[in-house]
TILO-573510 format. One record per residue: residue number from 1; residue in one letter; x, y, z of N, C-alpha, C, O in turn. Coordinates in steps of 0.001 Angstrom, whole numbers, plus 500000, padded with zeros to 6 digits. Example, Ala and Ser with C-alpha at 12.3 -4.5 7.8 and 13.67 -1.06 7.14 Angstrom:
<roses>
{rose 1 A {513190 494310 507800} {512300 495500 507800} {513200 496700 507800} {514236 496681 508465}};
{rose 2 S {512850 497750 507080} {513670 498940 507140} {512900 500030 507870} {513409 501138 508039}};
</roses>
This chain:
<roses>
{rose 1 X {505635 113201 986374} {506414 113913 985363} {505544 115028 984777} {504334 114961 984560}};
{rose 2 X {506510 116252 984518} {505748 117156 984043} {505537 117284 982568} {506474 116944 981846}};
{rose 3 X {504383 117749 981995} {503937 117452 980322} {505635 117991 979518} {506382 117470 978689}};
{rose 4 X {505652 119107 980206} {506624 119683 979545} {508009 119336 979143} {508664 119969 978315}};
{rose 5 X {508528 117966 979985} {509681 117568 980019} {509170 116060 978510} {509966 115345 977901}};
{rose 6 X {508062 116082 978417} {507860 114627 977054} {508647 114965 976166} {508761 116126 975775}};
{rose 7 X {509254 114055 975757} {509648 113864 974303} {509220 113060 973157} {508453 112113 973329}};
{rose 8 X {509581 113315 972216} {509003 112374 971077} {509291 110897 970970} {508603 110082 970356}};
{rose 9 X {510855 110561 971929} {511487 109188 972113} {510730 108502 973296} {511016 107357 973647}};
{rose 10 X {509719 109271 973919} {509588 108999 975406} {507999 108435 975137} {507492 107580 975863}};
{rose 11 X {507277 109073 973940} {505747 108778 973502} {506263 106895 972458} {506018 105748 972832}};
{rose 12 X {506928 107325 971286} {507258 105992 971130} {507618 104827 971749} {507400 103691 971328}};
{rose 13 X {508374 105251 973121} {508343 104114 973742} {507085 103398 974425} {506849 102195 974541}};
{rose 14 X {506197 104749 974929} {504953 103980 975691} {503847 103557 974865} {503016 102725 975229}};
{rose 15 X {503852 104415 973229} {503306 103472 972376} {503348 102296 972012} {502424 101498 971855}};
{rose 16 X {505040 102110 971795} {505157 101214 971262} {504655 099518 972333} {504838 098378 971904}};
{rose 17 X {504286 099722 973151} {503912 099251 974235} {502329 098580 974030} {501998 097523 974566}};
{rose 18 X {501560 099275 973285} {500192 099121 973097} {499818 098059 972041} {500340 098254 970943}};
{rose 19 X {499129 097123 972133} {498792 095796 971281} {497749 096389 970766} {497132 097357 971211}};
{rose 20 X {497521 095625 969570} {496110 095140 968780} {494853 094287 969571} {495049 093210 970134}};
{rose 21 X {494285 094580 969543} {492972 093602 970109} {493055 092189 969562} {492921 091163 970229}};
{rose 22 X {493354 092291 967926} {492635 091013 967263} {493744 090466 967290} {493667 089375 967856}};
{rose 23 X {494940 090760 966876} {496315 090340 966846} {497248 090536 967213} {497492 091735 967354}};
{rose 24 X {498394 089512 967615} {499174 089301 968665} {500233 090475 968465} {501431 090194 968422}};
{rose 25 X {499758 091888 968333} {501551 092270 967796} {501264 093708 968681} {500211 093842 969304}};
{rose 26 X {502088 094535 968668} {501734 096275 969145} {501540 096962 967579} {502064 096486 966572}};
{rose 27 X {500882 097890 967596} {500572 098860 966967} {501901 099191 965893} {501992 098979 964684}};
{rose 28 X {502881 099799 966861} {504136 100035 965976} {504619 098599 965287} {504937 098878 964131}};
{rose 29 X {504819 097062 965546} {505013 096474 964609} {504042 096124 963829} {504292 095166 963098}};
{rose 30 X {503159 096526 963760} {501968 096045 962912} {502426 096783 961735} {502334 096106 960711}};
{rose 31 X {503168 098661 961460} {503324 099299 961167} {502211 100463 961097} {502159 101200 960112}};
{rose 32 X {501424 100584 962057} {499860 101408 962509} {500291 102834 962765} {499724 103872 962421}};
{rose 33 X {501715 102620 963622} {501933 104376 964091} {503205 104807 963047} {504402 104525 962984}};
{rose 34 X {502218 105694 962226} {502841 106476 961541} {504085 107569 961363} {505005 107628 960547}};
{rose 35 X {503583 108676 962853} {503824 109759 963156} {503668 109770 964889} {502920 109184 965671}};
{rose 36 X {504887 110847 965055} {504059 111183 966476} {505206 112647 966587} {506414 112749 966377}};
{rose 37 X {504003 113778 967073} {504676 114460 967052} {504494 115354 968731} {503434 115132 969315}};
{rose 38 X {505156 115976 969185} {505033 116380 970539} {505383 118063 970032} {506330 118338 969295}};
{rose 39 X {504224 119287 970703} {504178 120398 970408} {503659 121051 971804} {502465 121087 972103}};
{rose 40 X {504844 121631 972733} {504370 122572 974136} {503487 121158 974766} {504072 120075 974741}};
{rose 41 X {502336 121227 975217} {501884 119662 975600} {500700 119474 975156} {499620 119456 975745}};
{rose 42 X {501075 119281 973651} {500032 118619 972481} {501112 117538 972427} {502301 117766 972649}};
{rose 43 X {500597 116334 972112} {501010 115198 971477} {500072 114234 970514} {499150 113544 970948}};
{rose 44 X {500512 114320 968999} {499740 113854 968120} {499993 112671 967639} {500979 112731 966904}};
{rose 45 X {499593 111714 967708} {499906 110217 966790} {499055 110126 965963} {497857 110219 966232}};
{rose 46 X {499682 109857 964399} {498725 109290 963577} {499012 107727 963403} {499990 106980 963396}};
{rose 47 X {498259 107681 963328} {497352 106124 962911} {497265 105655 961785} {496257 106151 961281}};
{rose 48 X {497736 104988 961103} {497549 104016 959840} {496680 103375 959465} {497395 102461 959055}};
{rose 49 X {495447 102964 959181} {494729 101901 958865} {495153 101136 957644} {495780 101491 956645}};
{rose 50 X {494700 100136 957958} {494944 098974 956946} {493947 099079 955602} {494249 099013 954411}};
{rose 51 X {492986 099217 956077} {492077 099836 955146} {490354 100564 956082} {489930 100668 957234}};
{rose 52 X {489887 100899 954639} {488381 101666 955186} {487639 100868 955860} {488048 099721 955677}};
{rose 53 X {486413 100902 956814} {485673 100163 956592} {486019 099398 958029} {485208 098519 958319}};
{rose 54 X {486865 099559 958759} {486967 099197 959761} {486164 099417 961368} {485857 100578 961637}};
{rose 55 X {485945 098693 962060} {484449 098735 962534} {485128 100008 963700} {486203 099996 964299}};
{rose 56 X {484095 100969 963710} {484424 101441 964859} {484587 101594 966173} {484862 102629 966780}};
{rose 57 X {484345 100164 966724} {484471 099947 967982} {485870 099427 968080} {486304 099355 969230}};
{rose 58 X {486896 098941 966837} {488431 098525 967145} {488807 099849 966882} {489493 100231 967830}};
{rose 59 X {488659 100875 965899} {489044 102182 966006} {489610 103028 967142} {490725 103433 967472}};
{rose 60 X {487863 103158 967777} {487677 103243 969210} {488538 102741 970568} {488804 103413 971565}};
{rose 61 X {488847 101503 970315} {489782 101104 971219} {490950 101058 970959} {491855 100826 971760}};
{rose 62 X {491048 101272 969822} {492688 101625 969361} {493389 103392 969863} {494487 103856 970173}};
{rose 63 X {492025 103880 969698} {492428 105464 970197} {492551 105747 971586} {493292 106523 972189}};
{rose 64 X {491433 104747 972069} {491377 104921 973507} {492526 104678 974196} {492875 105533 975011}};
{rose 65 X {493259 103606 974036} {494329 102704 974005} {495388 103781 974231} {495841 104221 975288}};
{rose 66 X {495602 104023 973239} {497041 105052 972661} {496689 106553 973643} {497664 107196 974033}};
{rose 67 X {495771 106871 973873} {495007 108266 974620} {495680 107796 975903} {496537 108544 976374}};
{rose 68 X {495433 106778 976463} {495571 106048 978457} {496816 106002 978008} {497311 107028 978476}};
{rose 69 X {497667 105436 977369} {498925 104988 977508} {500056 106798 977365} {501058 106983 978056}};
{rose 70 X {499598 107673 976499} {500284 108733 975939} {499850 109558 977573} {500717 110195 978171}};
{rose 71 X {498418 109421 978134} {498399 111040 978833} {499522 110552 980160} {500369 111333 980592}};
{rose 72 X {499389 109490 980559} {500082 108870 981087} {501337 108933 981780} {501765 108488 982844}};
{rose 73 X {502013 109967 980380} {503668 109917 980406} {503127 111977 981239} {504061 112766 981087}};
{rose 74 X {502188 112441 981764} {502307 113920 981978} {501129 114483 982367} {500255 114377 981506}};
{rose 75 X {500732 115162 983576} {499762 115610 983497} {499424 116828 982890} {500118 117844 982899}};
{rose 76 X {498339 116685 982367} {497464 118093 981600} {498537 117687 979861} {499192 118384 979085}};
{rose 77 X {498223 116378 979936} {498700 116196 978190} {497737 116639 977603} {496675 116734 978217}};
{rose 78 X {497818 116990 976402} {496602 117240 975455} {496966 115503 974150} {498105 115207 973790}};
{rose 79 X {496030 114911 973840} {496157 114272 973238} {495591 114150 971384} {494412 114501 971344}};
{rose 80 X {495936 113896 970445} {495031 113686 969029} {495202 112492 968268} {496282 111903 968324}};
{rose 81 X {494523 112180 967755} {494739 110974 966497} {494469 111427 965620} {493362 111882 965335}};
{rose 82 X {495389 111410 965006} {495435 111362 962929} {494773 110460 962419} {494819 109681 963371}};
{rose 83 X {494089 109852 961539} {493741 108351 960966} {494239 109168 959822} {494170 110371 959568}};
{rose 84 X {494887 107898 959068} {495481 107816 957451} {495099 106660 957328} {494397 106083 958159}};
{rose 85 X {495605 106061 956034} {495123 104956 955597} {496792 104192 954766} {497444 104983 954084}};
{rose 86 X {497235 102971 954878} {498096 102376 954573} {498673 102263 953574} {498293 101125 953300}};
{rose 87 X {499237 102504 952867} {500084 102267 951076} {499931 100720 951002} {499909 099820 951842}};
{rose 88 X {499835 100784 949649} {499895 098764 949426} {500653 098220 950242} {500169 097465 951086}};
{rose 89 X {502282 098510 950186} {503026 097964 950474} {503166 097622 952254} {503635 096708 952933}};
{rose 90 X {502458 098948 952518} {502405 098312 954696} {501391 097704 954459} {501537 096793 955274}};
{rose 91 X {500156 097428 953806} {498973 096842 953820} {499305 095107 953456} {498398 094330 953753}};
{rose 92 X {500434 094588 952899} {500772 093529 952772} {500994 093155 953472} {500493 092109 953884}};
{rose 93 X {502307 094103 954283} {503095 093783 955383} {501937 093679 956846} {501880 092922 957815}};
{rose 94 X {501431 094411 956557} {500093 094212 957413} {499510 093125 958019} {499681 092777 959187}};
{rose 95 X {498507 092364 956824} {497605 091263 956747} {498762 090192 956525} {498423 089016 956400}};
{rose 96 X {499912 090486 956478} {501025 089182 957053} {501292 088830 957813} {501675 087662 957877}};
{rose 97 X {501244 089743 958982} {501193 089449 960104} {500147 089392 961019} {500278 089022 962185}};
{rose 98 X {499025 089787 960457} {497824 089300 961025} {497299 088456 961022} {496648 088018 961971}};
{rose 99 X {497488 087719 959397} {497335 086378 959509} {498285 084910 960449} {497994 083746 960725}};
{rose 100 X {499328 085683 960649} {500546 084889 961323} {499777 084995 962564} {499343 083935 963015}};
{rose 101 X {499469 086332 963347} {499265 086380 964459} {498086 086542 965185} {497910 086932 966339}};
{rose 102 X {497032 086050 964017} {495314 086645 964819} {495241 085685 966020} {495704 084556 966185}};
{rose 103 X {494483 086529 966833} {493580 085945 968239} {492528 086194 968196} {492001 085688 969187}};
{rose 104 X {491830 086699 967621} {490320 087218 967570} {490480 088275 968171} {491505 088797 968608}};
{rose 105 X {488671 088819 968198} {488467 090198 968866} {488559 089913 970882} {487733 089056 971196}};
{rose 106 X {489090 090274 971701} {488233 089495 972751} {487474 090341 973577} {486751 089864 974452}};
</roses>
């Protein structure tokens, strides 16, 4: 497929596809992907964190992650990550389901 034919319905789906390391859920229900926006063949997802302070090697594989799965859908994607940081209220919703669903790091 060519970059040019992506859409914004077409990146959410292969995101939504991508798990957490530590816990059993994808990214989008965790509530992690914020945004995603598709521009000529830029495609940007931002990222949510739960909070600061998070080690950068799950960072790291969280970007990496979302990078393999997004260029994926096109060749010669250009890819970015946003990092933001969570409002109380996804940060509850958050560590609720992390606690429901941890597996560790593996």
């Amino acid at each position: 497929m060519m970059a040019e034919n992506i859409t914004e319905e077409a990146v959410y789906q292969a995101v939504a596809q991508v798990k957490h390391p530590e816990i059993d859920c994808s990214l989008n229900e965790l509530g992690m992907i914020k945004d995603i926006t598709v521009k000529d063949e830029s495609v940007t997802v931002t990222l949510a964190l739960p909070m600061l302070g998070i080690p950068v090697s799950i960072i790291d594989y969280l970007v990496n992650s979302l990078r393999e799965t997004v260029t994926q859908l096109g060749l010669g994607l250009k890819f970015e990550v946003k990092l933001t940081g969570m409002n109380q209220e996804e940060r509850q919703t958050f560590f609720a389901m992390a606690r429901e669903r941890w597996k560790g790091w593996k």
